[in-house]
N, C-alpha and C positions, 0 to 999 in steps of 0.2 A: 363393423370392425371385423377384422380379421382372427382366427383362432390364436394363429400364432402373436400377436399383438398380445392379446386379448393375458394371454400365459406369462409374456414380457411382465404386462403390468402387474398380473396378480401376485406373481414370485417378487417382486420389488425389489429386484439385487440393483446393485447399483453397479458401473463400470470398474473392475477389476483394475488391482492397484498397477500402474507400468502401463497404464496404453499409451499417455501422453508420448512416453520414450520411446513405445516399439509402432508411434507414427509416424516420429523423426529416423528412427532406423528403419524402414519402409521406403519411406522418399529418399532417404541416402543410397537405399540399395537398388531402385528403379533410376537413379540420378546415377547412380558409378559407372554404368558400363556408355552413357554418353560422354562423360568424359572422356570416361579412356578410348575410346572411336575418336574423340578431336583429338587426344594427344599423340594417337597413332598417326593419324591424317596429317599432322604439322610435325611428325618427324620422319615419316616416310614420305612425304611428297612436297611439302610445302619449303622446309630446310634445306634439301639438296638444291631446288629451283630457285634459290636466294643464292646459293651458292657458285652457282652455275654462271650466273648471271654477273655477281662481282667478280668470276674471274673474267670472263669473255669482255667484260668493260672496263679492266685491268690490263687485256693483252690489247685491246681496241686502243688504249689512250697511250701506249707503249709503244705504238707505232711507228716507224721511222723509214726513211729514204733506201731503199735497197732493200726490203724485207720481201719474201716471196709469198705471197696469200692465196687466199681461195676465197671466190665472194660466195655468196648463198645461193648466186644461180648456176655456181660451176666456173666461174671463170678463173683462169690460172694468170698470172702476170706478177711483175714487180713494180714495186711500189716506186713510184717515179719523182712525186710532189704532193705534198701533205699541205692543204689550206683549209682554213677553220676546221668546217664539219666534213668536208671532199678529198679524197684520196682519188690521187690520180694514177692507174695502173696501165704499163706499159706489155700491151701480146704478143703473141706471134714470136717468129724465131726473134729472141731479144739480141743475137751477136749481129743479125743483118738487118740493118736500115731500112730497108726498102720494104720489106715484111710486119715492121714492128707497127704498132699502133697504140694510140693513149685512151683510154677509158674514163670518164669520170665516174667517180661511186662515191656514194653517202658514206661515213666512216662504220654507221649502225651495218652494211650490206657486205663486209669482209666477215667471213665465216671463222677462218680459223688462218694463222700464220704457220705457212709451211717450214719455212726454213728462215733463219735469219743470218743474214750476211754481213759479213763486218765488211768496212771503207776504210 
């Protein structure tokens, strides 16, 4: 046996009134600051990127015949023919024939809408 034990048992006190409480207020206060690290985490990073996301899938399904786009690799053109999931984009000088050319692209691979042109 140890001295220190040894002094434990012979003084015979027993555990002071309040610990049961200041063990739950213990684990609340090593448990509070992970919390607040996830609540920061899901309103600094996680909320805007849900946000971001329902508009760009907003402007993606708003799509229509003559809008000016930018896809994700850079490419500039107007939007020529819209089928299922395929936009079809037309490049090059778009007033001369001869120049112009048609692209297909995924509807998910238009970056952002430049301009929208009314018909």
């Amino acid at each position: 046996m140890n001295l220190f034990t040894t002094v434990a048992y012979a003084t015979g006190t027993a555990a002071p009134a309040g610990t049961e409480g200041s063990s739950v207020m213990s684990l609340a206060t090593s448990v509070l600051p992970l919390v607040i690290i996830i609540v920061l985490f899901y309103v600094m990073l996680i909320r805007p990127q849900r946000k971001k996301e329902k508009e760009t899938k907003a402007m993606i399904n708003a799509l229509k015949v003559g809008d000016k786009v930018v896809s994700i690799g850079g490419i500039c053109g107007k939007v020529s023919k819209i089928k299922d999931n395929y936009v079809f984009i037309e490049t090059g000088n778009i007033g001369t024939e001869s120049e112009k050319s048609v692209i297909k692209l995924e509807r998910d691979a238009i970056k952002n809408v430049e301009q929208k042109l009314s018909n």
